[in-house]
N, C-alpha and C positions, 0 to 999 in steps of 0.2 A: 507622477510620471514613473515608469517603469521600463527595462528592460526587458526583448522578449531576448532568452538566452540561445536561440535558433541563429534567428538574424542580424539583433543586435538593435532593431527598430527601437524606438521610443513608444511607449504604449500611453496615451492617457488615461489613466486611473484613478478614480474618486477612491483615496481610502478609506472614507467613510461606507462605501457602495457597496463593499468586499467584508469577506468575513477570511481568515484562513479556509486554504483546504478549496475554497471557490475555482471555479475553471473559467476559462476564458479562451478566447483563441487570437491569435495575433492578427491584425488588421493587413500586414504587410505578406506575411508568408501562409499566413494560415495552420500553424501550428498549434495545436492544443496548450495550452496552460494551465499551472495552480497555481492559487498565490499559496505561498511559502511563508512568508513572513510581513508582518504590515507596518512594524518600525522599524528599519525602513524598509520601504514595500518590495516584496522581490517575487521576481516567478520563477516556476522550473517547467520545463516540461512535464507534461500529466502523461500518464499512461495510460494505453487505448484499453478499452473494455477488452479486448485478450490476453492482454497482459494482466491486468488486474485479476480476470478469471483464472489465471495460470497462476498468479501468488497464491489466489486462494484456493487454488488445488493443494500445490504444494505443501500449505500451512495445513490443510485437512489431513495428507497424506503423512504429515509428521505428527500431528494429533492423533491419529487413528496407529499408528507403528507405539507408541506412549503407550494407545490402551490396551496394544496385542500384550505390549511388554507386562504389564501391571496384570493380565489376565494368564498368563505363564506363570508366572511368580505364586500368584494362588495357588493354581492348580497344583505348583509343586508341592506346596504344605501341605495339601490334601493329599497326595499320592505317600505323604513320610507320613502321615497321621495313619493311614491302610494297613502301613509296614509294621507298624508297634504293635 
C-alpha cells in the first residue's frame, strides 16, 4: 500500500510490480505519479511531459553557456599567442 501525496488515498501496490522511477496514476484523483522509493514504498508526484521538457531545456541551456564559456577562453590564448 501506498500513499497518493495529492489526496491522500491509499493506493494498492504490488512492490514487486514496480521498479523505481515507475509512474502511475492515482485511482482516486487521477494524478500522475512515481514511485520514489520501494522500502518503504512511496510516491510523488511525476512531472507532466512540459515540465520535464522545460528541465531539459534548462539543463541544455546551462550545458551550451559551459561551452560558450570554454570556447572564449581559447580564443583568448590564441589572440595573446598573435600579440608576441
Amino acid at each position: 500500500m501506498a500513499t497518493c501525496p495529492e489526496c491522500d488515498a491509499e493506493i494498492e501496490v504490488d512492490e514487486f510490480d514496480v521498479d523505481k522511477g515507475d509512474q502511475l496514476s492515482c485511482p482516486e484523483c487521477g494524478s500522475n505519479l512515481e514511485v520514489t522509493s520501494l522500502s518503504p514504498l512511496e510516491l510523488d508526484l511525476a512531472l507532466e511531459d512540459d515540465e520535464e521538457e522545460e528541465e531539459d531545456a534548462d539543463d541544455d541551456d546551462m550545458d551550451d553557456d559551459l561551452e560558450d564559456d570554454e570556447e572564449d577562453d581559447s580564443t583568448e590564448e590564441e589572440d595573446e599567442d598573435w600579440e608576441e
